[in-house]
C-alpha positions in Angstrom: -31.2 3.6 -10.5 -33.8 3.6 -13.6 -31.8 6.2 -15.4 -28.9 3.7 -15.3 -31.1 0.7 -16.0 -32.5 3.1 -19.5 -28.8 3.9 -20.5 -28.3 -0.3 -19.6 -30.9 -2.5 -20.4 -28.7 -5.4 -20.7 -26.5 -4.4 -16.9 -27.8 -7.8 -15.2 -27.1 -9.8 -18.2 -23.9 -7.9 -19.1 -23.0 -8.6 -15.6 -23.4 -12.2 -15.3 -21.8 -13.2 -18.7 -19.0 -11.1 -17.3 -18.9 -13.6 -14.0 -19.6 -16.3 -16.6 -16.0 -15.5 -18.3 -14.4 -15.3 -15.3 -15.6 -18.7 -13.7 -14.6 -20.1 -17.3 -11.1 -18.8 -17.2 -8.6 -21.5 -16.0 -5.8 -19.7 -14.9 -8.7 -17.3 -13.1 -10.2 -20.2 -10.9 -7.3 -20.3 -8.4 -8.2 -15.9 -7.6 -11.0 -15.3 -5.5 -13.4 -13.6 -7.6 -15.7 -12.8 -4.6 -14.7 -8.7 -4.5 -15.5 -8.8 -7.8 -19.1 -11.1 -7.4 -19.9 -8.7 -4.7 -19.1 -5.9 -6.9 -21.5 -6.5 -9.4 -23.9 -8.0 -7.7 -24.0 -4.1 -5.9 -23.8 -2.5 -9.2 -26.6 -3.4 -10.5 -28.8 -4.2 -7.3 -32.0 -1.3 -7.1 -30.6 -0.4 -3.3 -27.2 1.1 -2.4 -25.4 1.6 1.1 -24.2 5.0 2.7 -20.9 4.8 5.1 -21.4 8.2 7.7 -17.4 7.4 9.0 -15.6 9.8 11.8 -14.0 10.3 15.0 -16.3 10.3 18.0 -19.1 13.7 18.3 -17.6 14.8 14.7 -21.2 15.3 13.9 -22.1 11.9 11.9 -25.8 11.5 14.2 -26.4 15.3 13.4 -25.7 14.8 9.8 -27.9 12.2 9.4 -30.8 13.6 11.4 -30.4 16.7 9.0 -30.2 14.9 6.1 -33.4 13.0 6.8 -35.0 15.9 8.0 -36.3 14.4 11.5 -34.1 13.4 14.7 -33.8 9.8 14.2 -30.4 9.1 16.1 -29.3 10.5 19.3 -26.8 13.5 19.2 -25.8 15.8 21.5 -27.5 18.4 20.2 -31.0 16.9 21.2 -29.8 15.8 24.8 -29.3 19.5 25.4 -32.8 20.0 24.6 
């Protein structure tokens, strides 16, 4: 996130003028701009959110145990231990 803060110095204040044109459009103020609130609020917020998304025992709890290198959620791997 601080390489993208160096390349943007200006990314929070870019971001709410941008907000600031939308609110002041007229013909805007009857779309709900929320998505797009949400959007950049996320964009340039200093923490981000991961989606681990599959059927059931597709390995998402293995992944993520891996990934973090410790067994932090049950899986079916460690109840056979």
């Amino acid at each position: 996130m601080s390489d993208l803060l160096n390349t943007c110095p200006n990314l929070q204040a870019d971001c709410d003028r941008l907000l600031e044109l939308l609110n002041a459009k007229p013909k805007l103020r009857s779309f709900d701009i929320t998505p797009v609130q949400t959007s950049l609020r996320k964009a340039v917020s200093p923490t981000f959110e991961i989606v681990f998304a599959g059927p059931f025992s597709a390995g998402k709890s293995m992944l993520i145990n891996a990934l973090l290198e410790r067994e932090l959620l049950y899986s079916w791997i460690l109840a056979k231990n």
